[in-house]
Biopython code that builds the backbone (N, CA, C, O; Angstrom):
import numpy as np
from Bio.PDB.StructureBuilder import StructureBuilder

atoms = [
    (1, "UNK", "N", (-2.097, 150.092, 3.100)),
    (1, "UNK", "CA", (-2.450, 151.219, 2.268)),
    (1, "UNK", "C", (-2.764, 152.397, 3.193)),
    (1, "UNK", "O", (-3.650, 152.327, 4.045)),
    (2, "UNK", "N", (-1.892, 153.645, 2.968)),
    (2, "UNK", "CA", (-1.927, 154.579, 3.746)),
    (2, "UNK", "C", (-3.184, 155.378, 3.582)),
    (2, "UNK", "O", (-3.527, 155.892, 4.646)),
    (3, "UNK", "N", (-4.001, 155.647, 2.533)),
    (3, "UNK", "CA", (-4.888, 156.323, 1.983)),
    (3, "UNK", "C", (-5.833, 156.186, 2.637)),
    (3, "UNK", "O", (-6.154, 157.199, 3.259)),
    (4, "UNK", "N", (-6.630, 155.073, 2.810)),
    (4, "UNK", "CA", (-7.388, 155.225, 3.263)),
    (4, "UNK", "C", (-8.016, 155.532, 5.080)),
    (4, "UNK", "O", (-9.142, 155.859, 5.454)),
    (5, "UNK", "N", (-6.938, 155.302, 5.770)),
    (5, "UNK", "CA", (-7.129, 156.053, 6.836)),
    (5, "UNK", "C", (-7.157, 157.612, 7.106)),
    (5, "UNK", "O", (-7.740, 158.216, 8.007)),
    (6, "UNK", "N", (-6.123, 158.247, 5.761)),
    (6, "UNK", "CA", (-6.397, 159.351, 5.455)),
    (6, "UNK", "C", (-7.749, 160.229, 5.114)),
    (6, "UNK", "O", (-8.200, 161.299, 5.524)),
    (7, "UNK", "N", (-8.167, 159.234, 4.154)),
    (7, "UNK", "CA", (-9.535, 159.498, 3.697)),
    (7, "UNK", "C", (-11.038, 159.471, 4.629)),
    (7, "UNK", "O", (-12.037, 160.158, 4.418)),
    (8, "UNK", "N", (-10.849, 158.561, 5.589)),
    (8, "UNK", "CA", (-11.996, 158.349, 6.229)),
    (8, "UNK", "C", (-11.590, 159.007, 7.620)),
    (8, "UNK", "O", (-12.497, 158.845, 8.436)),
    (9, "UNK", "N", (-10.510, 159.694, 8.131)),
    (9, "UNK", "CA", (-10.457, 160.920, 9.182)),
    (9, "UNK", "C", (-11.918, 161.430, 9.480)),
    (9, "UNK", "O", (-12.581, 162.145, 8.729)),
    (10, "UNK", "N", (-12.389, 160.828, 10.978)),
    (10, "UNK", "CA", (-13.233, 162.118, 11.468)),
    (10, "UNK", "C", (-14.125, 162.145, 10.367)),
    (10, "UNK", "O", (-14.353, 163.200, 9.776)),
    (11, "UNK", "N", (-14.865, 160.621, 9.910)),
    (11, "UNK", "CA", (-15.769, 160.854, 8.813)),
    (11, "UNK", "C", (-17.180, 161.185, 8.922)),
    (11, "UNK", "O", (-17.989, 161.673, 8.132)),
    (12, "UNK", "N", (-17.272, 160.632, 10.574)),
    (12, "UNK", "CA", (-18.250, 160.783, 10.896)),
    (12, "UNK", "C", (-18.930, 162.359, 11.329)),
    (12, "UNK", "O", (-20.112, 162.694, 11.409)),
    (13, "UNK", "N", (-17.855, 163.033, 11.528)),
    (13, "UNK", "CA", (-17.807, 164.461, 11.873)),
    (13, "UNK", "C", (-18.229, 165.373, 10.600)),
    (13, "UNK", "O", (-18.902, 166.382, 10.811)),
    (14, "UNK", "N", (-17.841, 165.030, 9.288)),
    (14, "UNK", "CA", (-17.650, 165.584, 8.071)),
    (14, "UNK", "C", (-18.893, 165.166, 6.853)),
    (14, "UNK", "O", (-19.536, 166.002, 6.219)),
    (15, "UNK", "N", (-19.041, 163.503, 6.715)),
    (15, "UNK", "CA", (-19.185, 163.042, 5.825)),
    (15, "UNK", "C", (-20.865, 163.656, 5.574)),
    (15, "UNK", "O", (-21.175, 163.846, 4.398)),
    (16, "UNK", "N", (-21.750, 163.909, 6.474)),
    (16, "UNK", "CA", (-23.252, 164.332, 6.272)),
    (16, "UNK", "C", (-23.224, 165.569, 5.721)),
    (16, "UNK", "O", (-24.270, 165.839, 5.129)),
    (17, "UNK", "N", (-22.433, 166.378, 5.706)),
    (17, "UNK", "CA", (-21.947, 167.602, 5.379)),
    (17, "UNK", "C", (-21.860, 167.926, 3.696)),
    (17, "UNK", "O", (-22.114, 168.994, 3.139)),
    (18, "UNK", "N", (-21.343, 166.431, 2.983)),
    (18, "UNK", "CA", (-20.781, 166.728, 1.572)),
    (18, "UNK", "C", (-21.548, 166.555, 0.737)),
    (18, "UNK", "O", (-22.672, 166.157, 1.042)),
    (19, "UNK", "N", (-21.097, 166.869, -1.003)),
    (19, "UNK", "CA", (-22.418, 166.708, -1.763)),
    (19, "UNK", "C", (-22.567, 165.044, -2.326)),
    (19, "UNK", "O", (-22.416, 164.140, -1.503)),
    (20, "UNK", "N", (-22.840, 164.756, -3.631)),
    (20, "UNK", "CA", (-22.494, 163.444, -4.163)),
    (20, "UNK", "C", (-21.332, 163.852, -5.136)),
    (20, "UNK", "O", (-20.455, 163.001, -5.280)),
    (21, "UNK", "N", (-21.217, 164.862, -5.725)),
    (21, "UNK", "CA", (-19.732, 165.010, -6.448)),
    (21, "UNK", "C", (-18.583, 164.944, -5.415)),
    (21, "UNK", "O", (-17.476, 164.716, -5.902)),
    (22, "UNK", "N", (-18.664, 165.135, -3.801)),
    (22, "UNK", "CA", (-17.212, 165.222, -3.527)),
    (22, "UNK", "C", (-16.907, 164.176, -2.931)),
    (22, "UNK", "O", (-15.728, 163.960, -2.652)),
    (23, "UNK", "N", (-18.327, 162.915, -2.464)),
    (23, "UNK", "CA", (-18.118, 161.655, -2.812)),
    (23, "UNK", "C", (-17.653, 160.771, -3.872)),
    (23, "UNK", "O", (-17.231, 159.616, -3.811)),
    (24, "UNK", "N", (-17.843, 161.679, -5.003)),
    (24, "UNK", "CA", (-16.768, 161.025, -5.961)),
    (24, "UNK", "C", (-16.129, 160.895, -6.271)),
    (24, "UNK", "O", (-15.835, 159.872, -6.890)),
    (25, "UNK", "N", (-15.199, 162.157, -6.007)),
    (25, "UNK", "CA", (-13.998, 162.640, -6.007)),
    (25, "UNK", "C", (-13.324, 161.351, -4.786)),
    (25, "UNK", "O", (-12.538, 160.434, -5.026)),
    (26, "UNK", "N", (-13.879, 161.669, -3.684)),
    (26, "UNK", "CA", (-13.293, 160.986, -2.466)),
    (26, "UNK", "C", (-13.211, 159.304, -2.713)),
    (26, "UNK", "O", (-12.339, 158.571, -2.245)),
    (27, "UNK", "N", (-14.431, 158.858, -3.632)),
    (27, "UNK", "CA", (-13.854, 157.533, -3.469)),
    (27, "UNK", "C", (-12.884, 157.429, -5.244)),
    (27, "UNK", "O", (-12.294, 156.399, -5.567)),
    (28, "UNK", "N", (-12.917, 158.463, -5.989)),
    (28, "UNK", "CA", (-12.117, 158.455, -6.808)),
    (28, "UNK", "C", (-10.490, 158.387, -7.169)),
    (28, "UNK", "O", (-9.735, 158.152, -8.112)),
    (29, "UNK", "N", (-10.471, 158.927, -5.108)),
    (29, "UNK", "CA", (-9.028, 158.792, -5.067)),
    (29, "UNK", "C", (-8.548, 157.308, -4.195)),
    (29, "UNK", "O", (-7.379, 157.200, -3.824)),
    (30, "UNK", "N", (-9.332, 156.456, -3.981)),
    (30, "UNK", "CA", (-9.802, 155.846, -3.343)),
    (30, "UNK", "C", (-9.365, 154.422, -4.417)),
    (30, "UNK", "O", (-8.659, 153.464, -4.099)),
    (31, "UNK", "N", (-9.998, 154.659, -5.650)),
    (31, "UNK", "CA", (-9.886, 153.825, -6.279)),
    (31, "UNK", "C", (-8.381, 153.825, -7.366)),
    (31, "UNK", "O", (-7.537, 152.986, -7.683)),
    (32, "UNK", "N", (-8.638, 155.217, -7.667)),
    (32, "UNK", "CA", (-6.677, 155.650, -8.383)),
    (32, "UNK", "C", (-5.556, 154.823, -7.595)),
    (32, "UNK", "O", (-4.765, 154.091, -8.188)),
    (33, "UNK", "N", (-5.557, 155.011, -6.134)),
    (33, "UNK", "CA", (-5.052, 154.229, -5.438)),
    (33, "UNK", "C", (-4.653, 152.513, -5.739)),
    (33, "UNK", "O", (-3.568, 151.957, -5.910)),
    (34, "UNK", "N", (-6.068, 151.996, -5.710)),
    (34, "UNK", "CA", (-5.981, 150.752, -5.616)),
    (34, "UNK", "C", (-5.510, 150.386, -7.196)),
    (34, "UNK", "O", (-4.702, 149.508, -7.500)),
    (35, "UNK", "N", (-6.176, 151.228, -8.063)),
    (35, "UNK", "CA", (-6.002, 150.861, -9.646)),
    (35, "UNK", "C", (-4.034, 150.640, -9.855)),
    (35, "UNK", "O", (-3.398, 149.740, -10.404)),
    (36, "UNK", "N", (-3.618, 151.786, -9.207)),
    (36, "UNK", "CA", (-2.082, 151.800, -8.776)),
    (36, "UNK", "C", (-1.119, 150.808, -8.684)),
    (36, "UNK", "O", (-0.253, 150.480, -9.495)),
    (37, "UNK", "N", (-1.463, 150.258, -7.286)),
    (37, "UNK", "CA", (-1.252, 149.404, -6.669)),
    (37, "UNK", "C", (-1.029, 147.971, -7.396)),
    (37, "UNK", "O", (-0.020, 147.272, -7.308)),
    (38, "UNK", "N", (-2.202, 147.700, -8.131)),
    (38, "UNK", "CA", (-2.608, 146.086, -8.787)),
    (38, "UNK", "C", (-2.293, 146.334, -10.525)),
    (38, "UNK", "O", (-2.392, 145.416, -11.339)),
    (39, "UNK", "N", (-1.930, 147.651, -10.862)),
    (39, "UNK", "CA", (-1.279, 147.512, -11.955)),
    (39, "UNK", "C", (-2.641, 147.347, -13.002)),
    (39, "UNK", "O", (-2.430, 147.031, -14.172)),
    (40, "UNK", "N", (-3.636, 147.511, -12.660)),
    (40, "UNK", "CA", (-4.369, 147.296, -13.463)),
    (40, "UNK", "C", (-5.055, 148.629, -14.658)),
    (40, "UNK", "O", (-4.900, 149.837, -14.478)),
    (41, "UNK", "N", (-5.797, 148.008, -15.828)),
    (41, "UNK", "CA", (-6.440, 149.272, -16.869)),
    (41, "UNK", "C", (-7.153, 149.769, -16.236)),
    (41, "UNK", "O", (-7.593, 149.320, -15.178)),
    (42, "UNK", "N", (-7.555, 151.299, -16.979)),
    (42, "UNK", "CA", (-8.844, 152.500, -16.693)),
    (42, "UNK", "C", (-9.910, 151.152, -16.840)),
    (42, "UNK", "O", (-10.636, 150.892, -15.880)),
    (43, "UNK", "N", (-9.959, 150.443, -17.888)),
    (43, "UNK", "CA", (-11.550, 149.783, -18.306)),
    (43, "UNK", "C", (-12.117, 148.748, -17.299)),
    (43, "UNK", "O", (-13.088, 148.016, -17.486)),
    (44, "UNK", "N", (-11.261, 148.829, -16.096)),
    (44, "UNK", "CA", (-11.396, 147.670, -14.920)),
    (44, "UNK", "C", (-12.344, 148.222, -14.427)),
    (44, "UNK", "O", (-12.257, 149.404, -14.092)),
    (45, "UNK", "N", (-13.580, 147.445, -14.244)),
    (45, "UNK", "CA", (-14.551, 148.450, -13.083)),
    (45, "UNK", "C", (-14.043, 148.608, -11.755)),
    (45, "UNK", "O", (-13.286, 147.798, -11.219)),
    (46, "UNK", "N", (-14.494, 149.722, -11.200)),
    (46, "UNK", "CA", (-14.494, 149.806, -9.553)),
    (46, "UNK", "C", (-14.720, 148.805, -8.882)),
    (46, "UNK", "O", (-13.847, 148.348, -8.142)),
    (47, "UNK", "N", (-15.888, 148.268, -8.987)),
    (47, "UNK", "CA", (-16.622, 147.787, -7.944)),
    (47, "UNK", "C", (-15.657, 146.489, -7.451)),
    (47, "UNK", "O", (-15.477, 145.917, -6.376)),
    (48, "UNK", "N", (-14.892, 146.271, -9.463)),
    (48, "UNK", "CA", (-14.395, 145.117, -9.317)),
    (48, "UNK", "C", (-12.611, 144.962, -8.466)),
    (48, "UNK", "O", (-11.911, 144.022, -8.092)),
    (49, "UNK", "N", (-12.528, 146.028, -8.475)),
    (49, "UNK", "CA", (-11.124, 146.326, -7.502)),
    (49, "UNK", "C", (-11.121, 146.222, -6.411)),
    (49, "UNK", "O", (-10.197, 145.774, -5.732)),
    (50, "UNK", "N", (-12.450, 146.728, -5.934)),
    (50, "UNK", "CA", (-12.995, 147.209, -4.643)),
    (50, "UNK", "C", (-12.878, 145.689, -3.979)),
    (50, "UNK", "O", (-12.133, 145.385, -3.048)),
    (51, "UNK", "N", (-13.943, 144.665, -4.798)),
    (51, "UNK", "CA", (-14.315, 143.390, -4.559)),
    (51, "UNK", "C", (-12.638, 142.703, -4.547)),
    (51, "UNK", "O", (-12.447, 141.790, -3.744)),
    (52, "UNK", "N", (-11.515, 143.133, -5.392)),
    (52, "UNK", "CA", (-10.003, 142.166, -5.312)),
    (52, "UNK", "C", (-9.773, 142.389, -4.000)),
    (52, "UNK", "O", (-9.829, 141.404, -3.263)),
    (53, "UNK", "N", (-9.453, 143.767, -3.383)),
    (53, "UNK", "CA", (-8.815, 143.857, -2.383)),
    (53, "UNK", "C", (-9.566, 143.599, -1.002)),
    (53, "UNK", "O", (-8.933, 143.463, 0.045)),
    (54, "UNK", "N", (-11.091, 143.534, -1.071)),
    (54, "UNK", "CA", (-12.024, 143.156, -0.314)),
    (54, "UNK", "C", (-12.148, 144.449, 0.566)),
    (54, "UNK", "O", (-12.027, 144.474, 1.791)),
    (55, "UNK", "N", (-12.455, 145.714, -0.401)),
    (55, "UNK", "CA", (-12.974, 146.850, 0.564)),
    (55, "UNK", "C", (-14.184, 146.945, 0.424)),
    (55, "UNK", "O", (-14.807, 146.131, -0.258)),
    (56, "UNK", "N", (-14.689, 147.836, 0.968)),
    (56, "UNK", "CA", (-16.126, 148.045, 0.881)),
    (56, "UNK", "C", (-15.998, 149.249, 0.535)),
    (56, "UNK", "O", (-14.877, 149.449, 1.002)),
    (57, "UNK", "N", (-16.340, 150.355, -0.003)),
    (57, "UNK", "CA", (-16.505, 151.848, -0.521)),
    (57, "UNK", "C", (-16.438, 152.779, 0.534)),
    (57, "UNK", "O", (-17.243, 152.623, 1.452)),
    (58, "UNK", "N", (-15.519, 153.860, 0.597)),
    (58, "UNK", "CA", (-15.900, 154.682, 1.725)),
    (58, "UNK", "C", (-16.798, 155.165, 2.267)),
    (58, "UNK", "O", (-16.909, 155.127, 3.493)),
    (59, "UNK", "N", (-17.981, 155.952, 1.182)),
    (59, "UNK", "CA", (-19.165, 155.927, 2.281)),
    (59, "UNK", "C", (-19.581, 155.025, 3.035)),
    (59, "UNK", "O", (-19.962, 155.348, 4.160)),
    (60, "UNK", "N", (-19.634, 153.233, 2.492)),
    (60, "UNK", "CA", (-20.266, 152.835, 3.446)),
    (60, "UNK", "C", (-19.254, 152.487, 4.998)),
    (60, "UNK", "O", (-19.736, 152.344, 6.121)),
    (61, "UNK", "N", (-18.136, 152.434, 4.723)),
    (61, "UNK", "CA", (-16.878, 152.118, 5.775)),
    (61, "UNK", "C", (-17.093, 153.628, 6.882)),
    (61, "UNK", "O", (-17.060, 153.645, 8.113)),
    (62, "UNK", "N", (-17.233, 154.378, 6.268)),
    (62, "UNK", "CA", (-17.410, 155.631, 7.127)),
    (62, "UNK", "C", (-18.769, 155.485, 8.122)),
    (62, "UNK", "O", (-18.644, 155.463, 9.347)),
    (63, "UNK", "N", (-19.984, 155.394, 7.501)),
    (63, "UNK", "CA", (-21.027, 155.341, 7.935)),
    (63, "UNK", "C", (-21.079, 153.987, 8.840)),
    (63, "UNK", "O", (-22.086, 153.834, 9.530)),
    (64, "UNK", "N", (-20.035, 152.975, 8.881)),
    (64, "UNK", "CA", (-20.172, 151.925, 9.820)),
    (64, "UNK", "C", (-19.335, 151.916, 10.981)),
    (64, "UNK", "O", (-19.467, 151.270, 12.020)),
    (65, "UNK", "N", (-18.143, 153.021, 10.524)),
    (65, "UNK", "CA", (-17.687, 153.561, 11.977)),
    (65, "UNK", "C", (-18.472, 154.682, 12.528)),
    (65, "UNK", "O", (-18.867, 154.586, 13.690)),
    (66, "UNK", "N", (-18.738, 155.701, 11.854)),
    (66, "UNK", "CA", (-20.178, 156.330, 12.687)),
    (66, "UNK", "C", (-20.636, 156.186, 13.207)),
    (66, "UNK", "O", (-20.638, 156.943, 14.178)),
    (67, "UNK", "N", (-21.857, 154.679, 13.154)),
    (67, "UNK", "CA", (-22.778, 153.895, 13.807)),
    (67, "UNK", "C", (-22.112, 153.179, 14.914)),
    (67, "UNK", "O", (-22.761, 152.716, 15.852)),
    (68, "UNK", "N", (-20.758, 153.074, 14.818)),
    (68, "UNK", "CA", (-20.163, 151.912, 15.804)),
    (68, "UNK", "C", (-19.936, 153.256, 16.928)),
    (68, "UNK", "O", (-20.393, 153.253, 18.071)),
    (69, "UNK", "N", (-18.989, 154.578, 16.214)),
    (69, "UNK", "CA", (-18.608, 155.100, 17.132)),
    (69, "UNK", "C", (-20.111, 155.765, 17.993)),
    (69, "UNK", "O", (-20.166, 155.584, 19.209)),
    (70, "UNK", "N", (-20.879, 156.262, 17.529)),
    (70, "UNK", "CA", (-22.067, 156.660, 18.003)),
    (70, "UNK", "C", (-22.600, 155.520, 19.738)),
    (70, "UNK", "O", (-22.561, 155.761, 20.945)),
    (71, "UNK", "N", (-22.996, 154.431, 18.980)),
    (71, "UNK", "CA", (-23.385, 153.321, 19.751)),
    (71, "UNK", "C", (-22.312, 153.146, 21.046)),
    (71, "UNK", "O", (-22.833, 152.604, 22.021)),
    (72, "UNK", "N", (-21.340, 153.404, 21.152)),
    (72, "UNK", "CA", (-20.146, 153.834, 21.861)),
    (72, "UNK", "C", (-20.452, 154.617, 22.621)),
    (72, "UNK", "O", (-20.595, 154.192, 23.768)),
    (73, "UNK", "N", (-20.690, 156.052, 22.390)),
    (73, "UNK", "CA", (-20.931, 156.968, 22.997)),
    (73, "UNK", "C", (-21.986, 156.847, 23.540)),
    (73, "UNK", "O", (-21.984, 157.247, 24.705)),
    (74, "UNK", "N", (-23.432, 156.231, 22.969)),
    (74, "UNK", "CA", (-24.337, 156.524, 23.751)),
    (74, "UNK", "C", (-24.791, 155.202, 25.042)),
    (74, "UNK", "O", (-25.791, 155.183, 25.761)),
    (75, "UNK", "N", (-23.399, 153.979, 24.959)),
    (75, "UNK", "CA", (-23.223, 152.879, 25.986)),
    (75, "UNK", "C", (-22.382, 153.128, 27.085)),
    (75, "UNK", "O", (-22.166, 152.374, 28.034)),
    (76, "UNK", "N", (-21.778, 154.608, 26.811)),
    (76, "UNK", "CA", (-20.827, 154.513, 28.097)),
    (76, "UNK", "C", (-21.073, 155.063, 29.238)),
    (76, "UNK", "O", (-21.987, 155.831, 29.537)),
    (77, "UNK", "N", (-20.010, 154.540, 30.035)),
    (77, "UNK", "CA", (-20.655, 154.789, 31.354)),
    (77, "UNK", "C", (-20.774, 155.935, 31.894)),
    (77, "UNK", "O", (-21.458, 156.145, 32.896)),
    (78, "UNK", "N", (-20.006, 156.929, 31.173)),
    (78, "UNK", "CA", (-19.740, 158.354, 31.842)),
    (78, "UNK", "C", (-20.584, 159.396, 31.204)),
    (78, "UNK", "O", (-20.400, 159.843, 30.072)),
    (79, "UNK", "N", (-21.336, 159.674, 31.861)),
    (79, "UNK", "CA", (-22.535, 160.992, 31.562)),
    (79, "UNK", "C", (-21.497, 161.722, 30.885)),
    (79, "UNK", "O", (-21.752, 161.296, 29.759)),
    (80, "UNK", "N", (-20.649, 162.395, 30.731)),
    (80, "UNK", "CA", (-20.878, 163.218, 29.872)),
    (80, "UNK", "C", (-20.318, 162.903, 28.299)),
    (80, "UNK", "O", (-20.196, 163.760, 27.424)),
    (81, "UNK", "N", (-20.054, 161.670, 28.179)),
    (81, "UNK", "CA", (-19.880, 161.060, 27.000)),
    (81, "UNK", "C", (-21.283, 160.237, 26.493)),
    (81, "UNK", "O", (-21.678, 160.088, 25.336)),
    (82, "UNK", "N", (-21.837, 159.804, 27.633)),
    (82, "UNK", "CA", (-23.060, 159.552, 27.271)),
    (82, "UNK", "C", (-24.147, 160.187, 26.442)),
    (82, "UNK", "O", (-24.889, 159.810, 25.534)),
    (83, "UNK", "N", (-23.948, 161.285, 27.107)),
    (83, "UNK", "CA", (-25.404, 162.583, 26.219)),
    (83, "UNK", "C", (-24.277, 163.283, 24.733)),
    (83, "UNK", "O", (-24.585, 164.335, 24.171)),
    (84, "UNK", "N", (-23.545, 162.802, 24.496)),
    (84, "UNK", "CA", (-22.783, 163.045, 23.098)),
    (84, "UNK", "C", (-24.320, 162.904, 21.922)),
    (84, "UNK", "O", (-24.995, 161.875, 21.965)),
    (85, "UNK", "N", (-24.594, 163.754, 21.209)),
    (85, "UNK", "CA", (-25.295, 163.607, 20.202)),
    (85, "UNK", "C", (-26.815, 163.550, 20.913)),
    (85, "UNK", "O", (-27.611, 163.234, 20.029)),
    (86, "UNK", "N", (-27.422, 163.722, 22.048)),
    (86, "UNK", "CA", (-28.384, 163.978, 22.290)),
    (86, "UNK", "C", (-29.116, 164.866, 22.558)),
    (86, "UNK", "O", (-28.980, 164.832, 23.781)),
    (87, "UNK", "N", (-29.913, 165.780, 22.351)),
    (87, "UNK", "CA", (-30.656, 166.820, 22.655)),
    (87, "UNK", "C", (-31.036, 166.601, 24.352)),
    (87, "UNK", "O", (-31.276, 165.506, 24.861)),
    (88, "UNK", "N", (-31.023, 167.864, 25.042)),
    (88, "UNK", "CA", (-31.171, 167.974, 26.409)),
    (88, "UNK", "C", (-32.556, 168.099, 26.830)),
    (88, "UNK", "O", (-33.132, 167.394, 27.659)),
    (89, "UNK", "N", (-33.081, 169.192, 26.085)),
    (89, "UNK", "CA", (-34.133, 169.549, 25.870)),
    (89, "UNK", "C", (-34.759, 169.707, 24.539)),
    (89, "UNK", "O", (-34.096, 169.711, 23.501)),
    (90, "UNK", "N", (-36.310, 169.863, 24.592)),
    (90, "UNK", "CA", (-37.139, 169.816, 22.995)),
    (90, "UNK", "C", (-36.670, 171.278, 22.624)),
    (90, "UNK", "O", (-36.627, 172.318, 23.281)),
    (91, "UNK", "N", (-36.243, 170.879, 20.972)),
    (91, "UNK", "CA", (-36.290, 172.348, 20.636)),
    (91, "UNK", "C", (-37.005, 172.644, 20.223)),
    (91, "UNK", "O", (-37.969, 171.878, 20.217)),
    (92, "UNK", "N", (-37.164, 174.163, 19.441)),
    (92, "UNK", "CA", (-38.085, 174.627, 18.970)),
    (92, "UNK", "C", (-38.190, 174.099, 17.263)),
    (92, "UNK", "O", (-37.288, 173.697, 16.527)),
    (93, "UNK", "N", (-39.719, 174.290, 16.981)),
    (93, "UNK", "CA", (-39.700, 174.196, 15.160)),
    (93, "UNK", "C", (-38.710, 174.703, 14.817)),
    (93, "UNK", "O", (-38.668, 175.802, 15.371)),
    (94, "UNK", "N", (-37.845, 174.553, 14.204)),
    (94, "UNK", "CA", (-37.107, 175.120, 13.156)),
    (94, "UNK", "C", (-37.982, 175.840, 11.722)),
    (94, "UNK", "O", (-38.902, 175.176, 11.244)),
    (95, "UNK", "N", (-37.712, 176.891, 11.243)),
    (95, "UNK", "CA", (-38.304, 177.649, 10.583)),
    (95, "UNK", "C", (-37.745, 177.048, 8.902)),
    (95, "UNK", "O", (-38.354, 177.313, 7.865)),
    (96, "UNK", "N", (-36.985, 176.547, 8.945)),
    (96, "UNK", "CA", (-36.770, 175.997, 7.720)),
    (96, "UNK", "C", (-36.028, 174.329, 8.021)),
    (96, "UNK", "O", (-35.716, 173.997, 9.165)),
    (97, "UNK", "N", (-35.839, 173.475, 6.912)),
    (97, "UNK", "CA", (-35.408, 172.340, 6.715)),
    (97, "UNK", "C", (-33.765, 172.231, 7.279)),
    (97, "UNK", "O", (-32.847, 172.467, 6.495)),
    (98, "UNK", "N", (-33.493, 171.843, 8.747)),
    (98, "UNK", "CA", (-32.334, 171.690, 8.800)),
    (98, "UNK", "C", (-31.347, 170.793, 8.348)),
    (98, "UNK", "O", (-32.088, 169.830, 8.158)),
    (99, "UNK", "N", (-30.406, 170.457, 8.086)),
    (99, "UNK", "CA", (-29.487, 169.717, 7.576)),
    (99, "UNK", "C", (-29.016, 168.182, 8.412)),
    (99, "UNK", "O", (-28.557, 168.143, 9.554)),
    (100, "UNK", "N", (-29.278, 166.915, 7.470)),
    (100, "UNK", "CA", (-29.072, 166.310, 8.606)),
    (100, "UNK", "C", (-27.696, 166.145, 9.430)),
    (100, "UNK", "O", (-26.622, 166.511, 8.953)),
    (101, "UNK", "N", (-27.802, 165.644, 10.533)),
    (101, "UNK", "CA", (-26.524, 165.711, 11.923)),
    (101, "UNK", "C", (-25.971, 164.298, 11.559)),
    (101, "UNK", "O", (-26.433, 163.789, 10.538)),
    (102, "UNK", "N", (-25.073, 163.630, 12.241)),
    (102, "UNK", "CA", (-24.278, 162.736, 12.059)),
    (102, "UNK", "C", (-25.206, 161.603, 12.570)),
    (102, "UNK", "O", (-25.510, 160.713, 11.776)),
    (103, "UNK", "N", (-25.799, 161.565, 14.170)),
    (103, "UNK", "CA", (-26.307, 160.428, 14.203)),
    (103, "UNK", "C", (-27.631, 159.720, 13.192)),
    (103, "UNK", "O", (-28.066, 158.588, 12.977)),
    (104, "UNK", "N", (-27.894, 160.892, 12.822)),
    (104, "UNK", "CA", (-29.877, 161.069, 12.155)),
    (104, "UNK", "C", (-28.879, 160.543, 10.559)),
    (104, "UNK", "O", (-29.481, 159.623, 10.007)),
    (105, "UNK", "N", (-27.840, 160.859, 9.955)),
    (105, "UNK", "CA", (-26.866, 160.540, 8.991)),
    (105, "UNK", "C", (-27.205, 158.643, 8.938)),
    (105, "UNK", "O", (-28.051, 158.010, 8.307)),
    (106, "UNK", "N", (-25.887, 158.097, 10.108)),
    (106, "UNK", "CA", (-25.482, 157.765, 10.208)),
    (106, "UNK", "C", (-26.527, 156.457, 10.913)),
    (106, "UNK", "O", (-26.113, 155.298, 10.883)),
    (107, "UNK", "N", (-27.052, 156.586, 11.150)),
    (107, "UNK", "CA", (-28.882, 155.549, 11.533)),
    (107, "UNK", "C", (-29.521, 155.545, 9.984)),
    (107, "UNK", "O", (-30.428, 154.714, 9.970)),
    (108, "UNK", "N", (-29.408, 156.009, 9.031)),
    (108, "UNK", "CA", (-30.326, 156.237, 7.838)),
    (108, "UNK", "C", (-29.804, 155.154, 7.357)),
    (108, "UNK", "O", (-28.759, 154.810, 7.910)),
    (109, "UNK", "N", (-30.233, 154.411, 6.395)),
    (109, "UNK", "CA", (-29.945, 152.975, 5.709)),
    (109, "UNK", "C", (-30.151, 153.422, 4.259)),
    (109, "UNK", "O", (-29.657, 152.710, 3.385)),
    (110, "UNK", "N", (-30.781, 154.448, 3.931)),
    (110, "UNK", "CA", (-30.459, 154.451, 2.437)),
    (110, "UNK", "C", (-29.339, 155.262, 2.104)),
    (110, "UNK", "O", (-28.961, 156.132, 2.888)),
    (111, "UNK", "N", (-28.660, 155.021, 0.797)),
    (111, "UNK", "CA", (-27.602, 155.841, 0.736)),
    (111, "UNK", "C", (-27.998, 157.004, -0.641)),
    (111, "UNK", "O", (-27.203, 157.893, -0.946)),
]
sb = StructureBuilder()
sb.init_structure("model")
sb.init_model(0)
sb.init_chain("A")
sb.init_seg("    ")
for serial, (resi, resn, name, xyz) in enumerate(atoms, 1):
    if name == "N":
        sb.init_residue(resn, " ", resi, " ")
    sb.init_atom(name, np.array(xyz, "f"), 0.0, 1.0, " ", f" {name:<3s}", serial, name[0])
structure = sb.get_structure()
């Protein structure tokens, strides 16, 4: 299935970024797909397609290459792939609520 490598491109780069509607959209096409594929009705649940073909949902497939690719970066041997995603120095307060980043994302366990 071509889609979904399409879909999860550089997710880790993107995915902290979006709202919960364009997560729906995203695994909506996700599932049109598979619904496709197996020939099956609208009244089929998701979860239960998801469970035929034995995927797991894109957010969480995204967020587990994140964590893998992250853990990657911060095991290797070469300094400057190493400090990928790390602050050099303390910054300052931020004056308002910043947005979270991919690793602070992508370490979070609730969804």
């Amino acid at each position: 299935m071509y889609i979904r490598p399409i879909l999860t491109y550089a997710g880790a780069a993107w995915a902290p970024f979006i709202s919960k509607s364009t997560w729906s959209r995203i695994e909506a096409v996700q599932t049109i797909g598979i619904r496709t594929i197996l020939g099956q009705p609208t009244f089929v649940r998701n979860h239960i397609l998801l469970n035929t073909v034995s995927f797991n949902c894109l957010r969480d497939e995204i967020k587990k290459n994140a964590m893998a690719m992250f853990h990657r970066a911060t095991t290797a041997p070469h300094q400057h792939i190493n400090s990928i995603g790390r602050s050099k120095s303390p910054q300052p307060a931020p004056r308002h609520k910043q947005r979270a980043r991919p690793l602070i994302w992508a370490n979070n366990q609730t969804i």
